[in-house]
PARO-101666 format. One record per residue (C-alpha): residue number from 1; x, y, z; residue in three letters. Coordinates in steps of 0.5 Angstrom, whole numbers, always signed. Layout:
ATOM resi    c1    c2    c3 resn
ATOM  NUM     X     Y     Z  ALA
...
END
This chain:
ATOM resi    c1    c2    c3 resn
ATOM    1   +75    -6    +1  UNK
ATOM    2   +69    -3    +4  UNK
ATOM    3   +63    -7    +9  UNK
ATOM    4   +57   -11    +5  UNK
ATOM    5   +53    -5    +4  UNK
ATOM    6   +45    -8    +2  UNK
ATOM    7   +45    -7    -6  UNK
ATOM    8   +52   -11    -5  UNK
ATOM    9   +48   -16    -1  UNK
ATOM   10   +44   -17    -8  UNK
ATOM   11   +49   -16   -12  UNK
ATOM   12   +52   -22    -9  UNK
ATOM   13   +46   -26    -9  UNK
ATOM   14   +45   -25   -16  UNK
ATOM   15   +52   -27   -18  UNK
ATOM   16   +54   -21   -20  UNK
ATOM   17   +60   -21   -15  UNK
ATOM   18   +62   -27   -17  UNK
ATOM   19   +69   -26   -15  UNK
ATOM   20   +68   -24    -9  UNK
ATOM   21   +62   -28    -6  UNK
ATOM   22   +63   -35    -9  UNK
ATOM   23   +67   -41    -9  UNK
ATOM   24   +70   -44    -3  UNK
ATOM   25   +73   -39    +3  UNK
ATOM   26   +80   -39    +2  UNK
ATOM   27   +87   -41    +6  UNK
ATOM   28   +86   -47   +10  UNK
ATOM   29   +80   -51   +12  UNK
ATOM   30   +75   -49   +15  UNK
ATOM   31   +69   -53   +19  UNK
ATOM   32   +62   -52   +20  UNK
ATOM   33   +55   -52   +17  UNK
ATOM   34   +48   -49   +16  UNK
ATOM   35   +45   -52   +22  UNK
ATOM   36   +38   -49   +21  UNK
ATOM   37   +32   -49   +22  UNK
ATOM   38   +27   -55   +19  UNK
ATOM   39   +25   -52   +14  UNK
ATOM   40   +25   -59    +9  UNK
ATOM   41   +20   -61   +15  UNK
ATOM   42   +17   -56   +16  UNK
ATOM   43   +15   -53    +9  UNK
ATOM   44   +12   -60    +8  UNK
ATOM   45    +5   -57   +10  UNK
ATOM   46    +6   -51    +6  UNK
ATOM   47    +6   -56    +0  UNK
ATOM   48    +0   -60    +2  UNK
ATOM   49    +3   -66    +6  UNK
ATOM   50    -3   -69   +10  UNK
ATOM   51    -1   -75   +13  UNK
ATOM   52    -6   -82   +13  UNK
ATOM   53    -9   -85   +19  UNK
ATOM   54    -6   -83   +26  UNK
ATOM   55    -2   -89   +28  UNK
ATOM   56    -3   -87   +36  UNK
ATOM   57    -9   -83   +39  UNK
ATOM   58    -7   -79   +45  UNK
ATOM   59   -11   -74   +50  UNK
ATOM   60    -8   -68   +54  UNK
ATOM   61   -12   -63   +57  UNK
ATOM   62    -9   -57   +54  UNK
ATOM   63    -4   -58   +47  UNK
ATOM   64    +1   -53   +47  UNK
ATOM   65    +3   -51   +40  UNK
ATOM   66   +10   -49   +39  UNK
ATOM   67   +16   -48   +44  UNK
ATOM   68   +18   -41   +43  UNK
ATOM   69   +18   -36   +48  UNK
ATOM   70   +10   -36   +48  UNK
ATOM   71    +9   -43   +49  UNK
ATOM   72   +13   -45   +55  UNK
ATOM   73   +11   -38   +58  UNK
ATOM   74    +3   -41   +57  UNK
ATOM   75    +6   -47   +60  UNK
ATOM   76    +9   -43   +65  UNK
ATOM   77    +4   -41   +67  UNK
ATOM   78    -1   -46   +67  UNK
ATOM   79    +5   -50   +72  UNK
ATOM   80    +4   -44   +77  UNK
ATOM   81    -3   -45   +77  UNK
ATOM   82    -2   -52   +79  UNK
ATOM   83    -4   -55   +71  UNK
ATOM   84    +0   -59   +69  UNK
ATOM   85    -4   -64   +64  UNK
ATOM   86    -2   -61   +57  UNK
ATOM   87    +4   -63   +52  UNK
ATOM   88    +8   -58   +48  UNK
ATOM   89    +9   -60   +40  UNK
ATOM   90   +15   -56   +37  UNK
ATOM   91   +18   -57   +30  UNK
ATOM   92   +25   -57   +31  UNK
ATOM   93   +30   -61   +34  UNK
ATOM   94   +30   -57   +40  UNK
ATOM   95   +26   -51   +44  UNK
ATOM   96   +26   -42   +44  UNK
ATOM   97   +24   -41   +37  UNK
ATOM   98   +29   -35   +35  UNK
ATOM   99   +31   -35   +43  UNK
ATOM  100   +34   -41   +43  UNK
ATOM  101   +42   -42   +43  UNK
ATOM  102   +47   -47   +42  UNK
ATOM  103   +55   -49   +45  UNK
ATOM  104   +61   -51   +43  UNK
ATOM  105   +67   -52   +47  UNK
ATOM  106   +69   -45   +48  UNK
ATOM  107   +62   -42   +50  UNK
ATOM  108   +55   -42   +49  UNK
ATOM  109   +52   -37   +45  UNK
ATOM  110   +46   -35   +43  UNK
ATOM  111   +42   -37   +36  UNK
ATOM  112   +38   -31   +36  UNK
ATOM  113   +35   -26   +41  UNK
ATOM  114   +41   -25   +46  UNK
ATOM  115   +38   -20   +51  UNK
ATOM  116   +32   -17   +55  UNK
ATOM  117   +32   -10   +57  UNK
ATOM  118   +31    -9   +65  UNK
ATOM  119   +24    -9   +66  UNK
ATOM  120   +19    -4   +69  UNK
ATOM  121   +17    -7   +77  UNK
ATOM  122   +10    -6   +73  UNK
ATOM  123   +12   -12   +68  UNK
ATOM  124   +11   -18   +74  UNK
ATOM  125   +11   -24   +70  UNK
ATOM  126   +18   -22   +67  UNK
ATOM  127   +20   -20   +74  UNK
ATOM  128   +18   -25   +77  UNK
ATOM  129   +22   -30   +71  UNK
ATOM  130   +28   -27   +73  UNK
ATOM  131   +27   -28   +80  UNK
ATOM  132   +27   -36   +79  UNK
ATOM  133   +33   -35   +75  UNK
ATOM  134   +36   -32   +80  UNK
ATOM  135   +37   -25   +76  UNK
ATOM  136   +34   -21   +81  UNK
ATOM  137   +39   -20   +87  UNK
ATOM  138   +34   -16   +92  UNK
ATOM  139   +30   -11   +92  UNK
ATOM  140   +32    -4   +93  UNK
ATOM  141   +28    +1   +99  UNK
ATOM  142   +22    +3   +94  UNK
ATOM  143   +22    -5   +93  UNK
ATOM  144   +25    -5   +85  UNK
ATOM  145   +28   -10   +83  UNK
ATOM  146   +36   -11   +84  UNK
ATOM  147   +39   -14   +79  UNK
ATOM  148   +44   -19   +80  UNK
ATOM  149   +52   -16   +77  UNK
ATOM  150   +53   -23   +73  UNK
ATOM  151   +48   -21   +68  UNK
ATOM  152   +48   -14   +68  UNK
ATOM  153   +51   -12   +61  UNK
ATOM  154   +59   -10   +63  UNK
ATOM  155   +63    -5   +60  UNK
ATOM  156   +65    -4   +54  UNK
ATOM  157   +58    -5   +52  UNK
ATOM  158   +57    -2   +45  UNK
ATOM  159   +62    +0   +39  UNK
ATOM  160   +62    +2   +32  UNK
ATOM  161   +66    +1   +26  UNK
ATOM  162   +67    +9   +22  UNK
ATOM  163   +71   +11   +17  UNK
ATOM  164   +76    +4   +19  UNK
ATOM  165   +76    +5   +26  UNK
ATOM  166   +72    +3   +33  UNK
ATOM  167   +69    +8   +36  UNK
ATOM  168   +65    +8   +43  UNK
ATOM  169   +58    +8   +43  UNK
ATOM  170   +52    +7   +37  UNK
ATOM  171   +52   +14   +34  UNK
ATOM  172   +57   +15   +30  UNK
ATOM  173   +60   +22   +34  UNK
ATOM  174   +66   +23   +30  UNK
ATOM  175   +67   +28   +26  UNK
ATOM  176   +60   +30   +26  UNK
ATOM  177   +58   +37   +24  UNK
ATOM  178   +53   +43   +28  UNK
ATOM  179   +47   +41   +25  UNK
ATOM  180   +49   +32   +25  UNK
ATOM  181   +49   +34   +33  UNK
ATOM  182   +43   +39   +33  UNK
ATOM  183   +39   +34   +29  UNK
ATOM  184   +40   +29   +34  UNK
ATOM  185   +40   +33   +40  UNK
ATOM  186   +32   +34   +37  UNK
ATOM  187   +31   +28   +36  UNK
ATOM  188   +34   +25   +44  UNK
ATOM  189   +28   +30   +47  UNK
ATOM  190   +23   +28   +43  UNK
ATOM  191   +23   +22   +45  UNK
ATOM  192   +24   +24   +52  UNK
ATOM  193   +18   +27   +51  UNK
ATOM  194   +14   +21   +49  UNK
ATOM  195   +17   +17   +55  UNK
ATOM  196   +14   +23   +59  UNK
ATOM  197    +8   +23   +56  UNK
ATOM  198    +2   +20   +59  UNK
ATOM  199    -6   +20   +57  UNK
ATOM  200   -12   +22   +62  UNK
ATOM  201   -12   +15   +65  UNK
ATOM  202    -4   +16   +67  UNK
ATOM  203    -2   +11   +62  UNK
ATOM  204    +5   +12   +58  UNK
ATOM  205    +5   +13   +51  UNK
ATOM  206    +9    +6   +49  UNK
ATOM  207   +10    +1   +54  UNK
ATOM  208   +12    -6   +54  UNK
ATOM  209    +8   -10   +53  UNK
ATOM  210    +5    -6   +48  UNK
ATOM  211    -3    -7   +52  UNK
ATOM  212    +0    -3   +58  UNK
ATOM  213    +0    +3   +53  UNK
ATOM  214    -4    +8   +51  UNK
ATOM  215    -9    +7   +46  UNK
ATOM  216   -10   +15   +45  UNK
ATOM  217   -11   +17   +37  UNK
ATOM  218    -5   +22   +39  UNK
ATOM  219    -1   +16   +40  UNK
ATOM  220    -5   +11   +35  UNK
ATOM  221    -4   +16   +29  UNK
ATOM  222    +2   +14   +28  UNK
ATOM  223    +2    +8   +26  UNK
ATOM  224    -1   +12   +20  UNK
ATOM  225    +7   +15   +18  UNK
ATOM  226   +12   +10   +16  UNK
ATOM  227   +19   +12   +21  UNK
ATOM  228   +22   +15   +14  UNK
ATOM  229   +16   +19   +13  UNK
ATOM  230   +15   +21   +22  UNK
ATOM  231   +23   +23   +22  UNK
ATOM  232   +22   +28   +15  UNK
ATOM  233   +16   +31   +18  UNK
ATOM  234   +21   +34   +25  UNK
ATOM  235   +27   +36   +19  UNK
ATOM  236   +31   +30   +21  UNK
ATOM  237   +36   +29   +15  UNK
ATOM  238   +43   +28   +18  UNK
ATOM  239   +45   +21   +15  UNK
ATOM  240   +49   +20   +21  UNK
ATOM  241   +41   +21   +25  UNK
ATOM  242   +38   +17   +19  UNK
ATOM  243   +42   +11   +20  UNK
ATOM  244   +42   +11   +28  UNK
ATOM  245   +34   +11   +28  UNK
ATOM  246   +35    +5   +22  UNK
ATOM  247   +39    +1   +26  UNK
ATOM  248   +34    +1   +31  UNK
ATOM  249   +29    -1   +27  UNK
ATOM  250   +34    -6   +24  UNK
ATOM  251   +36    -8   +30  UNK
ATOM  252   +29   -10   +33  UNK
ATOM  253   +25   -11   +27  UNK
ATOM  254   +28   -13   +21  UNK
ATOM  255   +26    -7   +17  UNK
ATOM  256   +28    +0   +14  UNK
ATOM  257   +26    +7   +17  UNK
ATOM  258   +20    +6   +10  UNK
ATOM  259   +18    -1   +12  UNK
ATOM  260   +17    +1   +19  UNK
ATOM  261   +11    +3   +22  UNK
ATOM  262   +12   +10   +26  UNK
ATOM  263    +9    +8   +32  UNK
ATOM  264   +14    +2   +32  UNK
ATOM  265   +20    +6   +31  UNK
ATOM  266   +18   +12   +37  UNK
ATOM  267   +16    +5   +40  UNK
ATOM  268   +24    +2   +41  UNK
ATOM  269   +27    +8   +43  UNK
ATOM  270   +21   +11   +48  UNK
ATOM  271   +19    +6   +51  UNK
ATOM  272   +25    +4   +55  UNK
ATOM  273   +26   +11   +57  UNK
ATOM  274   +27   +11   +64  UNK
ATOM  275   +23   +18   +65  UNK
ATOM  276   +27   +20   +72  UNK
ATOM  277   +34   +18   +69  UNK
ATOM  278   +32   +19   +62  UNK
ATOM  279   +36   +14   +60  UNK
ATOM  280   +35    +7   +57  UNK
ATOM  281   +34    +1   +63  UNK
ATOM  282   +40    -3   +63  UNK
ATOM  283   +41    -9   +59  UNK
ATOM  284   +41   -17   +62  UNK
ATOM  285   +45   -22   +57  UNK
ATOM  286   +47   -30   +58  UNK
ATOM  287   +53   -32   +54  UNK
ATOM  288   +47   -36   +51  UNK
ATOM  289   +43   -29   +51  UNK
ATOM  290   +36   -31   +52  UNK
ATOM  291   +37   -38   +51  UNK
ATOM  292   +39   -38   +58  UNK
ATOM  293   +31   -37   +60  UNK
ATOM  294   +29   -41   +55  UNK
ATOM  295   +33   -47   +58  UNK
ATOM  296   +29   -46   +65  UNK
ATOM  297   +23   -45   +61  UNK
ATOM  298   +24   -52   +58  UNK
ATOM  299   +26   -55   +65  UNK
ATOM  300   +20   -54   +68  UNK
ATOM  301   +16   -57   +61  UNK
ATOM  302   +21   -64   +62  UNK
ATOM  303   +18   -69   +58  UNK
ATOM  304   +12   -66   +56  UNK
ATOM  305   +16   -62   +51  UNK
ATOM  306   +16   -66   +44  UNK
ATOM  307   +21   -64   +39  UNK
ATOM  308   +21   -66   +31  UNK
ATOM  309   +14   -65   +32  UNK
ATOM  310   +10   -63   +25  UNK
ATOM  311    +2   -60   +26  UNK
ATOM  312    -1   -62   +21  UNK
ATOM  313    -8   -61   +23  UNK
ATOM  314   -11   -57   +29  UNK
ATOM  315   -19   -58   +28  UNK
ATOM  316   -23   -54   +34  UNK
ATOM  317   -30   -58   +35  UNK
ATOM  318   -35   -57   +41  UNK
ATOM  319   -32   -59   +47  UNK
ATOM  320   -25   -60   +45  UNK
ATOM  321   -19   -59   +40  UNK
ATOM  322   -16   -64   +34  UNK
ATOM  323    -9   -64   +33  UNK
ATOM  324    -6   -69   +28  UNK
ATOM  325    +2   -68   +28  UNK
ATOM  326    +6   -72   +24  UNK
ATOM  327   +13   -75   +29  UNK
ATOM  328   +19   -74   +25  UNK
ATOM  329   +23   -78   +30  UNK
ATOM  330   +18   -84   +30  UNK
ATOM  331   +15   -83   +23  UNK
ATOM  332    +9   -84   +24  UNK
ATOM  333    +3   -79   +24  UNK
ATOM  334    -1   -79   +31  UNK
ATOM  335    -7   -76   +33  UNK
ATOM  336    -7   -71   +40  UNK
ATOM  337   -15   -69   +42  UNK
ATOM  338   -14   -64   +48  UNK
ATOM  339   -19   -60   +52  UNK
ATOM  340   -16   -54   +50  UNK
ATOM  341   -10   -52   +44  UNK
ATOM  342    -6   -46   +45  UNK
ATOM  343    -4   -44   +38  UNK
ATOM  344    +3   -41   +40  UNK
ATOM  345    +5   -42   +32  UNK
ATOM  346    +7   -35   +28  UNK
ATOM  347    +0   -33   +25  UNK
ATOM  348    +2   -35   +18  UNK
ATOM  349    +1   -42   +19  UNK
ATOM  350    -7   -41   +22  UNK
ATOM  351    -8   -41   +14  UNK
ATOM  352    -6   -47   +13  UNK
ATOM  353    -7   -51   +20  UNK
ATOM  354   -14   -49   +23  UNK
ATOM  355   -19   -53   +20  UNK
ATOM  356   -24   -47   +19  UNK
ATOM  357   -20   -43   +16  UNK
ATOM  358   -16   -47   +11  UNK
ATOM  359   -22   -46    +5  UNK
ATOM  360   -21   -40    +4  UNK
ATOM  361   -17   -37    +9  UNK
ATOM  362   -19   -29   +13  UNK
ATOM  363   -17   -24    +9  UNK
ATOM  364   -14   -22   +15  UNK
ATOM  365    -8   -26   +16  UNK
ATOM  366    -5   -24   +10  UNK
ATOM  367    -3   -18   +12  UNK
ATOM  368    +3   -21   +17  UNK
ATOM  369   +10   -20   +12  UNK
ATOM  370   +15   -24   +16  UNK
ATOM  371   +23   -21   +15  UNK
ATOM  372   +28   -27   +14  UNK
ATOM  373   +34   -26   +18  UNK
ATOM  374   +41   -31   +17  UNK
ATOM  375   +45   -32   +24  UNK
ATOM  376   +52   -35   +24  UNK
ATOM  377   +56   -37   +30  UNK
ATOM  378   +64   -35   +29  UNK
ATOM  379   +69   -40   +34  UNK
ATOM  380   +76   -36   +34  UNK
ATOM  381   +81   -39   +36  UNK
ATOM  382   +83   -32   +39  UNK
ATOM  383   +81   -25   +39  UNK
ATOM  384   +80   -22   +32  UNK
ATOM  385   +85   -16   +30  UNK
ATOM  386   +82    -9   +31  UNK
ATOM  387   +84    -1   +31  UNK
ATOM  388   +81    +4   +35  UNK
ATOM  389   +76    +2   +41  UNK
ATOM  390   +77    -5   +43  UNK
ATOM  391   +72   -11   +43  UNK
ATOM  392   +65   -10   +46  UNK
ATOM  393   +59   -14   +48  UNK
ATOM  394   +56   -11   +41  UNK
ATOM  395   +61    -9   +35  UNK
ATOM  396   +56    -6   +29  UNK
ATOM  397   +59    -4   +22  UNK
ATOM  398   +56    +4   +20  UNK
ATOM  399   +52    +4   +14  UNK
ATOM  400   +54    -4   +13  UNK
ATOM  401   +48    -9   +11  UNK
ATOM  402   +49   -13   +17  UNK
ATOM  403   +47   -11   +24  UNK
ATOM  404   +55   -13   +27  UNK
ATOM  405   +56   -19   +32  UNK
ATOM  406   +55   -19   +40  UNK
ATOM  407   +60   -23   +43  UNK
ATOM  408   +59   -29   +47  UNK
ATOM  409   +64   -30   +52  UNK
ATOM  410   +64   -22   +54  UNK
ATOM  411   +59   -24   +60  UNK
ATOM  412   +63   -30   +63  UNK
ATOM  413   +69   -23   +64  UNK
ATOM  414   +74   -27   +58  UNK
ATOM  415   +77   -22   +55  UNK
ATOM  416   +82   -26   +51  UNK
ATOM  417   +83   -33   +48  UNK
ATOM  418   +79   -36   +44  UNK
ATOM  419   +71   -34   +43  UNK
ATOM  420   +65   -34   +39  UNK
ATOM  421   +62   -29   +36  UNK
ATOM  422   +55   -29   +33  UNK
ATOM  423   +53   -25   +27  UNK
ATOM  424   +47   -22   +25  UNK
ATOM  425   +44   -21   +18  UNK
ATOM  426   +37   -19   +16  UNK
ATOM  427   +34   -18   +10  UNK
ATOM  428   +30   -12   +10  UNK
ATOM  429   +28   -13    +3  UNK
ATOM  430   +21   -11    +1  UNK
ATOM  431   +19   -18    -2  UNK
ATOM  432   +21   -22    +3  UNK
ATOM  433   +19   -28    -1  UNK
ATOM  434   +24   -27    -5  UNK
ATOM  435   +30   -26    +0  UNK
ATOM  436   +27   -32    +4  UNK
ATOM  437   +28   -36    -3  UNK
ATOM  438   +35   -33    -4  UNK
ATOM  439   +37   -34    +3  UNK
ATOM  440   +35   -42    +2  UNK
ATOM  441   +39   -42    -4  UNK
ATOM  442   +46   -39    -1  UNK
ATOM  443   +51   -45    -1  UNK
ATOM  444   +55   -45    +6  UNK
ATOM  445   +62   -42    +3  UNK
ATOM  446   +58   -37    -1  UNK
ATOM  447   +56   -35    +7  UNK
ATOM  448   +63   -35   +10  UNK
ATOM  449   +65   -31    +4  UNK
ATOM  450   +59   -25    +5  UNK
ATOM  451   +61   -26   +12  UNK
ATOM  452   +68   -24   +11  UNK
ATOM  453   +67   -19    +6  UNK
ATOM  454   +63   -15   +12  UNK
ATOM  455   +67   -17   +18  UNK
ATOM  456   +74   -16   +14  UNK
ATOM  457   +75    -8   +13  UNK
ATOM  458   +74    -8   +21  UNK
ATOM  459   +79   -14   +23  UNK
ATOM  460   +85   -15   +19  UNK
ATOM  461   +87   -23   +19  UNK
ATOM  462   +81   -26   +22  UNK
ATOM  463   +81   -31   +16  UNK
ATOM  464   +87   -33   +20  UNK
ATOM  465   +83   -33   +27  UNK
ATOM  466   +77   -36   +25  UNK
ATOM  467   +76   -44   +26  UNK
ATOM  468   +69   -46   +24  UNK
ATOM  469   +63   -42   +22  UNK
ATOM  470   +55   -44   +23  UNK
ATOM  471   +49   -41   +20  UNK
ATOM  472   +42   -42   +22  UNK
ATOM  473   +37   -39   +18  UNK
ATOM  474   +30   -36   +20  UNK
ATOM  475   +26   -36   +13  UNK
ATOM  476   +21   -33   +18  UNK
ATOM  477   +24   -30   +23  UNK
ATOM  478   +19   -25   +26  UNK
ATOM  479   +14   -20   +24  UNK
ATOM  480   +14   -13   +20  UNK
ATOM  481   +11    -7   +24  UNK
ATOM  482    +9    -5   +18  UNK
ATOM  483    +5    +2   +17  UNK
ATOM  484    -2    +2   +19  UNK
ATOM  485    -1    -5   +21  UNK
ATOM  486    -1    -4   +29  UNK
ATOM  487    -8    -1   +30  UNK
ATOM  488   -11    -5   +25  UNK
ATOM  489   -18   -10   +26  UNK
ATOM  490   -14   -15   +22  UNK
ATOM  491    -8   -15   +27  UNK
ATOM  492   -14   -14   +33  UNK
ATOM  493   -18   -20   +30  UNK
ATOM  494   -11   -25   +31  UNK
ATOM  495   -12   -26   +39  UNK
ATOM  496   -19   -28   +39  UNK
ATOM  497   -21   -35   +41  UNK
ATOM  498   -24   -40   +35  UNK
ATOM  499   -28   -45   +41  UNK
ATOM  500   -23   -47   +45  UNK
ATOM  501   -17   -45   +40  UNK
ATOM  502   -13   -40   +43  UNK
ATOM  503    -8   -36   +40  UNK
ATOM  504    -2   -33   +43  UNK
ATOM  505    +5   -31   +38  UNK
ATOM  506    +9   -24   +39  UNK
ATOM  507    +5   -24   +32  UNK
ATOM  508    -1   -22   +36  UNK
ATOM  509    +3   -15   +38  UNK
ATOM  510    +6   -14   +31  UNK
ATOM  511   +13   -14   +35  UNK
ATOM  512   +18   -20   +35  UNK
ATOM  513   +20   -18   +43  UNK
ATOM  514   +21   -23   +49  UNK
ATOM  515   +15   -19   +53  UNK
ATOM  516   +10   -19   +48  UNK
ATOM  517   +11   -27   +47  UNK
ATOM  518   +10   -27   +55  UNK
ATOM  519    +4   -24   +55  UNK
ATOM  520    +1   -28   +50  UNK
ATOM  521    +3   -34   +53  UNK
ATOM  522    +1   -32   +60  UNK
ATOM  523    -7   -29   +57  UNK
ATOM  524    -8   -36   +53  UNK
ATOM  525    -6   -40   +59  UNK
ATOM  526    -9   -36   +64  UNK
ATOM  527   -16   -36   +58  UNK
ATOM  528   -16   -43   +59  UNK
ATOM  529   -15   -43   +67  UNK
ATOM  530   -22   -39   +67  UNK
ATOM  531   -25   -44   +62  UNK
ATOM  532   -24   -50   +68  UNK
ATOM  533   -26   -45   +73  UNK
ATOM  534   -20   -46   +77  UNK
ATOM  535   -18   -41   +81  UNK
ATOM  536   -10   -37   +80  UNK
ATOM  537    -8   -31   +82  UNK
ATOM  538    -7   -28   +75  UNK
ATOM  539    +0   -25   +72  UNK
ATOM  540    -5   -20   +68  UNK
ATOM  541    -8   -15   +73  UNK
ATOM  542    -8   -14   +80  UNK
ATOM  543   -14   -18   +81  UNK
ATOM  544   -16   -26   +83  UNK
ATOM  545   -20   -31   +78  UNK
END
């Protein structure tokens, strides 16, 4: 039995593997179910859904469109700056977007992002973050940040699953010829080069947020190469390499090395790079991985969070912002006026949301492609059985078209015994309409089954472990950083404000990062800050307003 392979991923879907793919998962009972997310709820709107007369009208200074890292980071914001009259209106049950994160009696464990890569002293927001979640542990004599051990990815962090056996690390060195060692050797100094490199302002290549960066045509031009296209042009044809450089994009895109955009693709492995070390930074995860940051988010937005919350309408007029919303939880549709609205939403929505921009909508939104992705947390009742290097933090299975699973209680030190293992499968296909229709339609025993079909040749008897399975499915997970996106007008357009509608979404980065929603959350909230003349210490420069 070899791992679900993409063209095996389709063939399941079309029923062609019937045999293997469908029907109910055998041996003994097994619970669970898809939990997620709203999408009955939430594709109402795309189908016309216009609620009648408000049944209540409420007034906020700032309406905040969507809990996802944006939004509570736009309200975080707003709270540090001593503003606290505004309300965040959210479509699902529950905060974080593709952050937030779930438990069961095992542990907690994430339903989406799962880490943050340590960030530069220079990202003061996400520092600053840290600090209030007690990650930072101190500073060193230069005045860096030390990050506490607790939340320090531990070791074994990584493993892979080639030729039926776990190897230590991502690349899969086993094996490996002279010129699959050269090629990466090569490849390892590029972008070694591109960490090092800085434009006639002292600005790196890559940075994170994107905005630090530089926007020099040297760096700029390759936006123009898919990563397939950038990764020829160095001779880079080890399928070892291919496959590596294609995890990455996978991993933190959603996309293939053809769908990627080469700026994107150089950007994951350079950006991090730390130049003196030449190693990436470190990791921090939570058992709930970043669902943890959003839990203290959430806390200090307390009751003005409202949940089950279905925008309807967002009508930018002179002087204020209209918000019809429909209540899911009272049924009933109501009417918000604010000062001021942060559209925290994915770009995709503003087309059927924003007044001015419903009939006809600009051009420009359409050029966000959005990947859907299916999670699923496993609950064992014990480890699973395995050959080679044991359990790590991330377990990924070469030339499978899942990206593996991460391990929920690895951080809490819990090396045996029950656990819960968080399963990630994106669908790197290129009409992602048809995958998120595909991936709606998928029954829960058909996902068990898929599951099973890939983690099955690497854990012999984990049926036999396996006590329940949860699916969540994110139809629009992040968006594409597709070639020629990234330095686009069209992308350029998004974060330009409609009156007093601002916009802040990692959409506005082209990057489904935790950095990049931070940043746009802080530039909204602080847009609007500047707008009531208050006066704040601004987390985005180095200079009071």
């Amino acid at each position: 039995m070899t791992h679900l392979t993409r063209r095996e991923l389709l063939q399941c879907f079309a029923g062609l593997a019937a045999a293997s793919c469908s029907g109910r998962p055998a041996g003994r009972t097994l619970a669970g179910s898809i939990v997620g997310g709203a999408h009955a709820l939430g594709h109402r709107v795309r189908d016309g859904f216009r609620p009648s007369a408000p049944a209540r009208r409420e007034q906020a200074g700032v309406a905040i469109l969507g809990a996802g890292i944006a939004g509570l980071s736009a309200a975080w914001a707003l709270e540090r700056a001593g503003f606290r009259d505004y309300v965040v209106l959210e479509l699902e049950d529950a905060p974080g977007g593709t952050a937030r994160s779930g438990a069961n009696a095992v542990s907690p464990y994430p339903w989406g992002a799962h880490y943050v890569p340590a960030p530069a002293p220079e990202n003061r927001p996400l520092v600053a973050l840290l600090e209030e979640i007690g990650a930072v542990s101190g500073r060193d004599a230069q005045g860096r940040p030390v990050y506490a051990e607790e939340v320090l990815c531990r070791d074994p962090q990584e493993r892979l699953f080639f030729r039926g056996e776990w190897y230590e690390g991502l690349y899969p060195r086993v094996a490996a010829g002279g010129e699959d060692l050269t090629q990466l050797g090569s490849f390892e100094n590029e972008m070694r080069r591109w960490a090092a490199w800085r434009d006639a302002k002292g600005r790196r290549a890559f940075a994170v947020p994107r905005s630090s960066g530089s926007d020099a045509p040297e760096v700029r031009e390759l936006d123009a190469l898919s990563m397939a296209a950038y990764m020829d042009a160095h001779g880079w044809t080890s399928p070892r390499l291919r496959w590596f450089v294609e995890y990455g994009c996978r991993d933190d895109f959603g996309a293939t090395l053809r769908q990627t955009s080469a700026w994107a693709g150089v950007h994951y492995f350079a950006a991090r790079l730390e130049e003196a070390k030449g190693e990436p930074a470190e990791l921090l995860t939570w058992p709930e991985g970043n669902g943890r940051l959003v839990s203290h988010l959430a806390g200090i937005v307390g009751t003005r969070l409202r949940t089950r919350a279905l925008v309807t309408e967002v009508d930018p007029r002179p002087g204020s912002v209209e918000v019809t919303y429909f209540d899911a939880a009272a049924g009933q549709p109501a009417a918000l006026r604010a000062g001021h609205a942060i559209f925290a939403l994915p770009r995709f929505l503003a087309s059927r949301l924003v007044v001015p921009w419903r009939d006809p909508p600009p051009p420009s939104l359409a050029e966000s492609v959005y990947g859907a992705w299916m999670v699923a947390n496993l609950t064992l009742s014990d480890r699973p059985a395995s050959r080679g290097f044991p359990l790590a933090w991330d377990n990924v299975l070469y030339d499978s078209a899942s990206l593996g699973y991460v391990v929920a209680t690895h951080q809490s030190g819990r090396d045996r015994g029950p656990t819960v293992l968080t399963y990630y499968l994106p669908f790197a296909d290129d009409d992602p309409r048809k995958a998120r229709a595909r991936a709606l339609g998928t029954s829960w025993e058909e996902w068990v089954r898929l599951i099973l079909r890939d983690l099955g040749p690497a854990h012999p008897g984990l049926r036999d472990v396996l006590e329940r399975v949860d699916v969540y499915l994110w139809g629009h997970a992040m968006v594409r950083p597709r070639p020629g996106f990234l330095w686009s007008e069209a992308l350029a357009s998004g974060s330009r404000p409609v009156g007093r509608l601002h916009f802040a979404h990692t959409d506005l980065s082209g990057m489904a990062l935790f950095e990049e929603a931070q940043h746009w959350g802080i530039r909204a909230a602080e847009a609007v800050l500047r707008e009531e003349k208050r006066t704040f210490r601004s987390w985005l420069d180095e200079s009071s307003s």
